[in-house]
C-alpha positions as CSV (number, residue, x, y, z in Angstrom):
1,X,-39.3,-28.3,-8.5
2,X,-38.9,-25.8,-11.8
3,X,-37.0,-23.4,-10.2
4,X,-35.0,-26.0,-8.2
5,X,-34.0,-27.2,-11.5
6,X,-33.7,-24.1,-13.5
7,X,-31.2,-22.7,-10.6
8,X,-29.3,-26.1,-10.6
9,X,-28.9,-25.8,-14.3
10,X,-27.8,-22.5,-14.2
11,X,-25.4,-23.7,-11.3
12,X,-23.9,-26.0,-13.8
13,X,-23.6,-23.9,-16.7
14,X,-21.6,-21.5,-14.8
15,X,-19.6,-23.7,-12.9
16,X,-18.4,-25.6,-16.4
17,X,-18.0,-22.0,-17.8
18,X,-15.6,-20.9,-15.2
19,X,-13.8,-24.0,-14.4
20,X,-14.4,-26.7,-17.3
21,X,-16.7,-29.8,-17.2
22,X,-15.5,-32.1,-14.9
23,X,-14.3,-30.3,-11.9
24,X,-17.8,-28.1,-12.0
25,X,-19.7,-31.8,-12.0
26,X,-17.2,-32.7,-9.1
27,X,-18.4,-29.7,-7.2
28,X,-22.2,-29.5,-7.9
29,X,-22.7,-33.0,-6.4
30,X,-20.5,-32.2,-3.1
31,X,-22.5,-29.1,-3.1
32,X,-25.5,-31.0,-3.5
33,X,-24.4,-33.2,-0.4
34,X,-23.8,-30.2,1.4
35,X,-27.3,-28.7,0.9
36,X,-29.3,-31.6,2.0
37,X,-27.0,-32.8,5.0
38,X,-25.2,-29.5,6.2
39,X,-27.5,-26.5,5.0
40,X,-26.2,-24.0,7.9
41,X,-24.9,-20.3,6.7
42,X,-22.4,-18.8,8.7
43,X,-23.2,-15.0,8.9
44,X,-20.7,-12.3,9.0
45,X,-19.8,-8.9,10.8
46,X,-17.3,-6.1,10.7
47,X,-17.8,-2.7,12.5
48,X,-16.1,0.1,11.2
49,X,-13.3,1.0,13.4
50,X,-12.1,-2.8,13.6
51,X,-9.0,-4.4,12.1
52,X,-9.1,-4.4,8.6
53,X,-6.3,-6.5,6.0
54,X,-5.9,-4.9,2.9
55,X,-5.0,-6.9,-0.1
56,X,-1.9,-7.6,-1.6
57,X,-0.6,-7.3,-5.2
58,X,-1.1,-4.4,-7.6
59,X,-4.9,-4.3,-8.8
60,X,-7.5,-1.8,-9.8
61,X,-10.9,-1.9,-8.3
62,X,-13.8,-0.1,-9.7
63,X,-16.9,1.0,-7.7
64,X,-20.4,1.2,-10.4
65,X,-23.8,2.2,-9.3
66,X,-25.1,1.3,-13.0
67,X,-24.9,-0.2,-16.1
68,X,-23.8,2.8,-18.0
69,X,-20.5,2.9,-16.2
70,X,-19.5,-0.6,-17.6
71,X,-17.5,-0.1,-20.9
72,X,-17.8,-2.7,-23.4
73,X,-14.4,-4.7,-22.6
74,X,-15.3,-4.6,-19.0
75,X,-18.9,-6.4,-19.6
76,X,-17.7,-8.8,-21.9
77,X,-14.9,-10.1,-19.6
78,X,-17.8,-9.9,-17.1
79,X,-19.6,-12.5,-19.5
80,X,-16.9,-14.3,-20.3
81,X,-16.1,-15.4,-16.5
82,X,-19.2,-15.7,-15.0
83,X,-21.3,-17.0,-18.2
84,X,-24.2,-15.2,-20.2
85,X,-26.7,-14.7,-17.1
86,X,-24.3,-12.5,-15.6
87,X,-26.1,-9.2,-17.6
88,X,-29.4,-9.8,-16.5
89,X,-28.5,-10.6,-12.6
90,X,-26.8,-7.5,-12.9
91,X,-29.6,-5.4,-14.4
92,X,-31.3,-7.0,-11.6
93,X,-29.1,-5.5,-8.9
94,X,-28.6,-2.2,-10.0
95,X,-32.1,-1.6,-10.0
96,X,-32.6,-2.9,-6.0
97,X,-29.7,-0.7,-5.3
98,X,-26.7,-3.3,-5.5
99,X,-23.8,-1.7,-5.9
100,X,-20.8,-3.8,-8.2
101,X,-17.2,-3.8,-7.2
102,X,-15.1,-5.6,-9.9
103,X,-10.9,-6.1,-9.3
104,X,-8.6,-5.5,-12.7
105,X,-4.9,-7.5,-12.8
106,X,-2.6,-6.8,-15.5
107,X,-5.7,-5.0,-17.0
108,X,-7.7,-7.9,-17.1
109,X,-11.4,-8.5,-14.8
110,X,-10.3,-11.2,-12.1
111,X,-13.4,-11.3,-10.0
112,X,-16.3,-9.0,-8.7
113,X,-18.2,-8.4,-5.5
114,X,-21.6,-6.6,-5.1
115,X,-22.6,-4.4,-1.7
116,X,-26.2,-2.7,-1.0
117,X,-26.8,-0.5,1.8
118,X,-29.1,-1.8,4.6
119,X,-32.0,-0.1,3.8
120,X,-32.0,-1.8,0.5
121,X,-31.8,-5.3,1.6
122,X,-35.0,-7.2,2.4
123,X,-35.6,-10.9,4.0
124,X,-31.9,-11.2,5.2
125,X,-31.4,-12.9,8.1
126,X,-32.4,-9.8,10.5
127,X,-33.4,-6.4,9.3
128,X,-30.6,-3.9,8.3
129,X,-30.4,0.2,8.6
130,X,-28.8,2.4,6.5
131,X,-25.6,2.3,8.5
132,X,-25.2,-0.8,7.7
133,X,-23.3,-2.4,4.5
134,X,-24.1,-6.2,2.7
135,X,-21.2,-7.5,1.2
136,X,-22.5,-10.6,-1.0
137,X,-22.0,-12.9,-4.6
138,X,-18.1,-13.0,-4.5
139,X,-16.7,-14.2,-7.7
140,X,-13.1,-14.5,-8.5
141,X,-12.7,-15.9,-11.5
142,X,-10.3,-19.2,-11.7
143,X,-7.1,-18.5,-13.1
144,X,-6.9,-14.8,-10.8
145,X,-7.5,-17.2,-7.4
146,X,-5.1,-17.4,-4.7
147,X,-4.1,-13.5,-5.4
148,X,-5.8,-12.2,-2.6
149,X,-8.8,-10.6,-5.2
150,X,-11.7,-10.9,-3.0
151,X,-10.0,-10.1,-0.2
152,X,-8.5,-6.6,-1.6
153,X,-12.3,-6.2,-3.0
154,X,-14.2,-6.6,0.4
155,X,-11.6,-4.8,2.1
156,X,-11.8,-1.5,-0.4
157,X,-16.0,-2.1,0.3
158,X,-15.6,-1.7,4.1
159,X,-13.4,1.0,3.9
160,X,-15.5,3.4,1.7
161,X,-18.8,2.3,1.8
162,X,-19.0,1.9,5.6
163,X,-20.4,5.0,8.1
164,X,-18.5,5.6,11.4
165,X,-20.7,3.1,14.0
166,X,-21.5,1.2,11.0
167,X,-21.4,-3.3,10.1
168,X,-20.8,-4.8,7.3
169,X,-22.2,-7.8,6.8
170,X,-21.9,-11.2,5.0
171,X,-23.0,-14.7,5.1
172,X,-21.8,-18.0,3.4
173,X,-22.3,-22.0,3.7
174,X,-20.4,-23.2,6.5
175,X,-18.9,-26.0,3.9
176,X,-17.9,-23.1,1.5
177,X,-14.2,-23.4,3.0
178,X,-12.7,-20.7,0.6
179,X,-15.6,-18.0,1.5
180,X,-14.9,-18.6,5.2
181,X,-11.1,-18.4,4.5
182,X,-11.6,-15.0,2.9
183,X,-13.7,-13.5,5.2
184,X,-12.2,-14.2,8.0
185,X,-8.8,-13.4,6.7
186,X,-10.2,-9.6,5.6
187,X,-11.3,-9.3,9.6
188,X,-14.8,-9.9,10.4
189,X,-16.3,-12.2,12.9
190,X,-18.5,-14.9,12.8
191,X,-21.8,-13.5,14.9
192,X,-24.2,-16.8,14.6
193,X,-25.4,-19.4,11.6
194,X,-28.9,-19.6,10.3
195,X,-30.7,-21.6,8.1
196,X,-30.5,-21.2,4.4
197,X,-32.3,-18.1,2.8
198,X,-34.5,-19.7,0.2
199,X,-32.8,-17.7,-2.5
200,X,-29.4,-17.7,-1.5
201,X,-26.9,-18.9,-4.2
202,X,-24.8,-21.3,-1.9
């Protein structure tokens, strides 16, 4: 029931962070509703070699396998859109392996992805091997939505990170309407829907 809590509150904080106080209230209790009453995840697949949209717009994307990478600016925009826990979620990742793709506009951070190879994901849905990719915690941050941001970001992630006979891989709630926009709009196909993980950040 702590942690339950603790990650709700977090939820919140972020959610008023990025988007202000009552629109984040508005969407915590319909994601609330969603939980209990329609906790399915959709799960995700695109081989390499399939259709592919690229994204649209000029944007910079930056691929970072650590912390040092990040310049100063670049973290505190990080911060600033996704709220003080970003840092330590992403000390977290980089030292399982994650990978963090972030998208520049006009010189400014609009959103991040991150991406792990197979062989360093554990209790996903099924097992994964090194040839295959996991695409997962897309952020755009509010005023950059609608610019095809984590669109251009996922797409740049399958194209580089991706072996020949490789997947990559994603999952989302099936109520998470903009997720399943994006994903399907980049080119992958739903394969199946699973229960929730039991940490999976809806």
């Amino acid at each position: 029931m702590v942690a339950f809590s603790s990650r709700a509150l977090s939820r919140i904080k972020r959610g008023i962070q990025r988007q202000g106080l009552f629109p984040s209230c508005r969407r915590f209790v319909a994601n609330t509703f969603n939980r209990i009453f329609r906790a399915r995840l959709c799960v995700w697949q695109w081989k390499q070699g399939d259709p592919l949209r690229e994204g649209t717009g000029d944007m910079m994307i930056e691929r970072l396998a650590s912390a040092d990478a990040l310049c100063g600016d670049e973290l505190n925009e990080l911060v600033a859109g996704d709220g003080p826990g970003f840092v330590s979620r992403m000390q977290e990742e980089f030292s399982e392996g994650g990978i963090l793709w972030f998208a520049k506009v006009d010189g400014r951070v609009a959103g991040y992805q991150w991406s792990r190879k197979g062989n360093f994901v554990e209790n996903w849905h099924f097992d994964l091997s090194e040839r295959d990719v996991l695409i997962y915690s897309t952020v755009t941050f509010h005023e950059f939505r609608g610019r095809g941001v984590a669109v251009a970001v996922i797409a740049r992630i399958c194209r580089e990170e991706v072996p020949e006979n490789g997947c990559a891989w994603a999952d989302c709630m099936v109520w998470n309407a903009p997720a399943v926009r994006f994903i399907e709009k980049t080119g992958f196909n739903k394969v199946t829907e699973r229960k929730p993980l039991a940490d999976h950040p809806d």
